[in-house]
C-alpha positions, 0 to 999 in steps of 0.5 A, a space after each residue: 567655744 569662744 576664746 578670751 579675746 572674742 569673750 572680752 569684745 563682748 564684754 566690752 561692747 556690753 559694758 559700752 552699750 549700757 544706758 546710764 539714762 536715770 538722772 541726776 546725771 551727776 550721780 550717774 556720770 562717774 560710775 560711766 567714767 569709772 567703767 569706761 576706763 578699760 581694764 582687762 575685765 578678768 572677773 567677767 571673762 573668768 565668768 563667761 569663759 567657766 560657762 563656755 566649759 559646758 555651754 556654748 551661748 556665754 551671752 546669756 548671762 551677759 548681765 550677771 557677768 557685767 554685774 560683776 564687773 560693776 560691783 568689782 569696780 565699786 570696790 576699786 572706787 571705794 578703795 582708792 579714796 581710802 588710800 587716796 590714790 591720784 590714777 586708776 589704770 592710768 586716768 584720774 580717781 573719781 574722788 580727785 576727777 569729782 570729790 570724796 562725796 560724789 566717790 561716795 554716793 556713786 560708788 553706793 549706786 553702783 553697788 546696787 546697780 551691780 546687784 540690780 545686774 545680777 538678778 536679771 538670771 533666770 529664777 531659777 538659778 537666782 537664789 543661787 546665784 545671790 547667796 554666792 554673790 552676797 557672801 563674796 561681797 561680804 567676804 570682800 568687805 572682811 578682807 579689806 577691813 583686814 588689810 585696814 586693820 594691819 597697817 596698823 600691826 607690824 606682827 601680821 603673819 604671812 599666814 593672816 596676810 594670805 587669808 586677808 588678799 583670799 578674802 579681798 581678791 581670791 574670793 571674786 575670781 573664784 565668785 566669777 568662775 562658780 557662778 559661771 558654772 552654776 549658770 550653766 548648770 554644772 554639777 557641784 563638784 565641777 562648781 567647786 573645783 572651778 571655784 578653788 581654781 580660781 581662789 588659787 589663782 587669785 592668790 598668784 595674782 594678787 601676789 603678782 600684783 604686789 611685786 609689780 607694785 614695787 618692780 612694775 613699770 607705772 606706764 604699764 601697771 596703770 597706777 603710780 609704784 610704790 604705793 604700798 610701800 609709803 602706806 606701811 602695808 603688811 605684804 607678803 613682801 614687807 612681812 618676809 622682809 622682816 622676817 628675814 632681815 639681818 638686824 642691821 637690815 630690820 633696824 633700817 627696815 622699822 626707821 621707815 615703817 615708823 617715818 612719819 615724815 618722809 620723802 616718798 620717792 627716798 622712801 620707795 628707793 630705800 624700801 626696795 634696795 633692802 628688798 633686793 638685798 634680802 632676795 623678797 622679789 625671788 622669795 615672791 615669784 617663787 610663791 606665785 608659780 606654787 600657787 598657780 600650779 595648784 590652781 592647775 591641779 584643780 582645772 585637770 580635774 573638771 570633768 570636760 575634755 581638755 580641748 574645751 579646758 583650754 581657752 580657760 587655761 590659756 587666759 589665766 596663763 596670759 594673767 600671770 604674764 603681765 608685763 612688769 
């Protein structure tokens, strides 16, 4: 058994040794840049740490792991050019390091690179391991048109904007600790509780991810605060702030979500003094630590010892301690 920090050096050196020798180089530059910007590799570590509960050989599926990674990453190039944001983990975005079109082209070759990664299994766990990896990307694809789809609703429920980041972040951690175990010859039932262990947790994180986009301190969080805030994004945290606003408060609320011409620093701070005032960040945080203490019911009942449990349960109690 291996823990977290030993899987990510594997990782890492993994990610670091593999060879981007096809040309045109100017297609294959920005995939290495984008995967050499560091990142905690949670999806991957996640994968090899779900194997490791049954087997002691995580190397092995090695390239599905990193395949995961690279098709994660895809999604975080993509992403940022549709909300053109200027840092990613702290570094320039491919599209404003390059343009939108070489974000565009290389993100696809990615894409496939990821699933070129994926299918270096062993046949026969492949066609497993390709329905779950194939359904995961659709459902991601679905979750972020959702997330599209409600900056433009000022009626989103919490209930739909909790099965949109199920569906855009949930699902791929869930996807890495499943396939860790298919992989590694668990049974069903063992693939599934792994699989609802990380949906919950992935819910915990997302959520944790947006409170530290409006607390979080940039330096640490890798990109600039606020940004869901100046793009009108239906969160937990704006969805509950209007719900539970004061009329005066809601009033204040809607002027913002409808400013069309706005400082974004006058913005953030006004945004978030009305989520201080309503209690959002308590209302959040309470949340998270729900949703992470169910994940935690479904990891007891994996049918290995404790003992071998407990790298994985460490890791994820580290995740949703980042600092803010």
């Amino acid at each position: 058994m291996f823990p977290s920090d030993e899987i990510l050096k594997k990782v890492n050196d993994a990610l670091d040794a593999l060879p981007y020798d096809r040309r045109p180089s100017s297609l294959y530059e920005p995939i290495s840049y984008v995967l050499s910007l560091g990142g905690k590799r949670i999806r991957p570590v996640l994968m090899l740490l779900g194997y490791n509960l049954f087997r002691e050989d995580p190397e092995r599926i090695m390239m599905q792991a990193l395949g995961l990674e690279t098709y994660h990453n895809y999604t975080l190039l993509h992403d940022d050019l549709m909300d053109q944001a200027d840092l990613r983990r702290g570094h320039q975005t491919v599209h404003r390091r390059w343009d939108a079109n070489t974000a565009i082209l290389s993100g696809d070759s990615m894409l496939v690179l990821a699933y070129q990664r994926m299918a270096q299994c062993d046949a026969r766990h492949l066609p497993a391991v390709m329905q779950l990896f194939t359904e995961t990307a659709l459902e991601i694809g679905e979750g972020q048109q959702y997330d599209m789809d409600f900056e433009m609703r000022n009626d989103v429920t919490e209930d739909e904007y909790i099965e949109m980041i199920r569906l855009k972040t949930s699902v791929l951690l869930a996807c890495a600790l499943k396939m860790g175990a298919i992989l590694a010859d668990a049974s069903d039932e063992d693939a599934r509780l792994l699989y609802k262990f990380g949906e919950k947790v992935g819910l915990a994180f997302q959520l944790q991810d947006d409170l530290l986009d409006v607390y979080g301190d940039p330096a640490v969080f890798g990109k600039a605060i606020g940004g869901d805030i100046t793009s009108n994004k239906k969160t937990y945290m704006l969805i509950n702030a209007i719900n539970r606003a004061n009329a005066e408060q809601r009033s204040e609320l809607m002027r913002w979500i409808n400013a069309r011409d706005f400082d974004r620093q006058e913005k953030i701070a006004a945004v978030t003094s009305l989520y201080d005032a309503i209690g959002i960040r308590q209302l959040c945080e309470q949340k998270i630590n729900s949703y992470f203490d169910e994940a935690l019911l479904y990891l007891d009942q994996v049918s290995v010892s404790d003992e071998r449990k407990q790298y994985l349960r460490q890791y994820t109690a580290e995740m949703m301690k980042r600092e803010s």
